[in-house]
C-alpha positions as CSV (number, residue, x, y, z in Angstrom):
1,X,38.7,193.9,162.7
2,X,40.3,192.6,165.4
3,X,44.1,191.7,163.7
4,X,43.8,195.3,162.4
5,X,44.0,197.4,165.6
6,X,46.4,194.7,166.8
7,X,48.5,196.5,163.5
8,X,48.7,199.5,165.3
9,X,47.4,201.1,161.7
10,X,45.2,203.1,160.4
11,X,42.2,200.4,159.8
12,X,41.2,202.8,156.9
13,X,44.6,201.7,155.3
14,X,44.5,198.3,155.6
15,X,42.6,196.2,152.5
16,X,42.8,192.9,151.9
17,X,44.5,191.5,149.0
18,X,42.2,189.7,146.5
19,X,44.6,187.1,145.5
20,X,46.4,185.6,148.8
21,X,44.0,187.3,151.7
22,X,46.4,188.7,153.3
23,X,46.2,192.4,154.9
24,X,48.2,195.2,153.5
25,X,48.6,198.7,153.7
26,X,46.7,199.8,150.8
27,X,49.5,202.2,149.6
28,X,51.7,199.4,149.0
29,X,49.3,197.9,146.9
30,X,49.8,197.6,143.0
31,X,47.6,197.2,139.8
32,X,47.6,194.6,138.2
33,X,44.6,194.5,135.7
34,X,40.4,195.3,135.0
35,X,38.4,193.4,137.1
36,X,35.9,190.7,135.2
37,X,33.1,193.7,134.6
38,X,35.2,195.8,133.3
39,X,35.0,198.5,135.2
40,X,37.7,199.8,137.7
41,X,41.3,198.0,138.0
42,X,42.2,195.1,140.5
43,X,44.7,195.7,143.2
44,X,46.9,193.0,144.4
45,X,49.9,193.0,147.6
46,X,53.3,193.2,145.7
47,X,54.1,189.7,146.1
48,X,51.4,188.3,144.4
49,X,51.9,191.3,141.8
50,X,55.5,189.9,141.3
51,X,54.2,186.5,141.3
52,X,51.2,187.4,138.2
53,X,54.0,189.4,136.3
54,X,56.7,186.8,136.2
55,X,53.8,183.8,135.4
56,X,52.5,186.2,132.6
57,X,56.7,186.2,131.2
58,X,56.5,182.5,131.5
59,X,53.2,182.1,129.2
60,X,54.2,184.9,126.8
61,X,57.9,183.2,126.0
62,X,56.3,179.9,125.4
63,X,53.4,181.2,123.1
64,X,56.7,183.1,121.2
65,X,58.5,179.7,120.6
């Protein structure tokens, strides 16, 4: 709680992102896919949604070979 108001932010806008930890505004947050349940969509910081995306291209051309 403390790191947040050091921010200077709204702490209503700040989440933390599921795969690093790290806090981020949650408007700069991204989708990336359904969460194990099934029900709503996981949201990830956009470096770790860049990160998923270009591992997912790496798996995808090596299944196509």
């Amino acid at each position: 709680m403390y790191r947040c108001a050091a921010m200077g932010k709204d702490p209503s806008k700040i989440k933390v992102c599921p795969e690093c930890r790290r806090l981020i505004e949650a408007s700069t947050m991204r989708p990336l896919s359904r969460n194990q349940l099934g029900s709503g969509i996981r949201y990830v910081c956009p470096d770790c949604f860049k990160r998923v995306l270009a591992l997912r291209k790496v798996v995808r051309d090596a299944r196509g070979k």
